[in-house]
Steps between C-alpha positions, in 0.01 A plus 500: 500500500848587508614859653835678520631786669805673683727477782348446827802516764303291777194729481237315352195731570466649171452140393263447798261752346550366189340138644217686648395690198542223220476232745711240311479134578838256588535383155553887381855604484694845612848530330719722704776670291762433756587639870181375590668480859365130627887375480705814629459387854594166661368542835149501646429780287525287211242258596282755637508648144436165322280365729220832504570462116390121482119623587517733188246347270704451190836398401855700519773498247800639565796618318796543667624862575788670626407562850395136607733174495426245250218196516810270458702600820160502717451259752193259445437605138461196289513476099197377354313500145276765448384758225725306247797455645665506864414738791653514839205493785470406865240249558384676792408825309390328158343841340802637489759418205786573427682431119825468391719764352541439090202224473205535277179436606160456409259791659192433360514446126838712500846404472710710737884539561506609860856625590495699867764671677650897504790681631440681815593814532419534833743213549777738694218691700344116662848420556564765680159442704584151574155435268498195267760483156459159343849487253289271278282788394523512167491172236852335465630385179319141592177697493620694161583145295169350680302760329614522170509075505121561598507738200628305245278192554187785420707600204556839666093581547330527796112707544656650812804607732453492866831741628562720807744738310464582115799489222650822498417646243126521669618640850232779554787723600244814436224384795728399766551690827836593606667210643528624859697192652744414233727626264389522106923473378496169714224336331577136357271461184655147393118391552352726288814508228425073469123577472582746252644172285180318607292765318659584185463113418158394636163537350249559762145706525561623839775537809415614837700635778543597838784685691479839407186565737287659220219419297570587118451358185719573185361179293599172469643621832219517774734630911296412766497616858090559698336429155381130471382456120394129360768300361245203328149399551 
């Protein structure tokens, strides 16, 4: 059984309850729609996290978000194959995988661009705090080309899209709270503008996403936040 649901941020009881009430088994599989929090620490927080996660029975997978630094740049995380393709993990903590930005993989019996990353705009409120910015935050033109490569060797058709933002054209402008810690004029939408692209060419039955911290669907679009639906049996 494969899951999916939102943003986590390093608090991990929601999925906690989840394990006790369908009491899934190691070979099941949690997608986290980015910011799931296990890399936005590098101290003993960090392993804290991963290790209390590594008794979880099932297995994580993680996009990357906006408020976490990326599988590449984290110390012990290896590349190995899984689900298809590549995916960074740490031996030590082997439930918990992490895949890389613009690959398509194979979730189940569905073909699935994942592409993570986000603005933050709380970026300028955290840097005033002293909290954690990681400058890498959003994909980089490598990232961009790696996807649509991906995409042209599927003949621009994937069952699914695994993103933490959304093109922008689908930003749920309507359900989201005022912004609180940033500034709306500031916003960099380069993210969403290249998704945007991504869209308008691919054929797909469903994309999911994180980010916005609400659960919403406006089909083939499906924003995830507490809600944990099934992605494939």
């Amino acid at each position: 059984m494969i899951w999916i649901t939102g943003d986590k941020h390093g608090d991990f009881g929601e999925v906690e309850t989840f394990c006790r009430v369908w009491r899934p088994h190691r070979k099941d599989v949690l997608i986290v729609l980015g910011d799931a929090g296990i890399n936005y620490f590098s101290d003993a927080r960090a392993t804290a996290l991963r290790q209390h996660l590594a008794q979880l029975p099932l297995t994580l997978f993680c996009i990357h978000g906006n408020h976490e630094a990326r599988p590449e740049t984290v110390p012990g995380m290896q590349l190995q194959e899984g689900f298809g393709g590549q995916v960074y993990v740490n031996p030590r903590f082997p439930n918990q995988f992490f895949p890389v930005d613009g690959a398509i993989y194979t979730l189940g019996s569905r073909r699935t661009l994942v592409v993570g990353g986000a603005y933050s705009v709380d970026k300028f409120y955290r840097l005033r705090n002293h909290w954690a910015w990681f400058e890498d935050e959003q994909p980089s033109a490598q990232i961009k080309t790696r996807a649509e490569l991906a995409l042209d060797a599927e003949g621009w058709r994937v069952d699914a899209v695994l993103s933490h933002t959304c093109p922008r054209s689908r930003i749920p402008f309507d359900r989201l709270p005022p912004l609180g810690c940033g500034d709306a004029s500031s916003v960099d939408y380069s993210t969403e503008n290249w998704l945007e692209t991504v869209r308008q060419r691919l054929q797909f039955e469903q994309w999911y996403a994180g980010h916005f911290h609400i659960d919403w669907e406006d089909a083939p679009f499906t924003f995830l936040f507490h809600e944990f639906q099934i992605f494939d049996i």
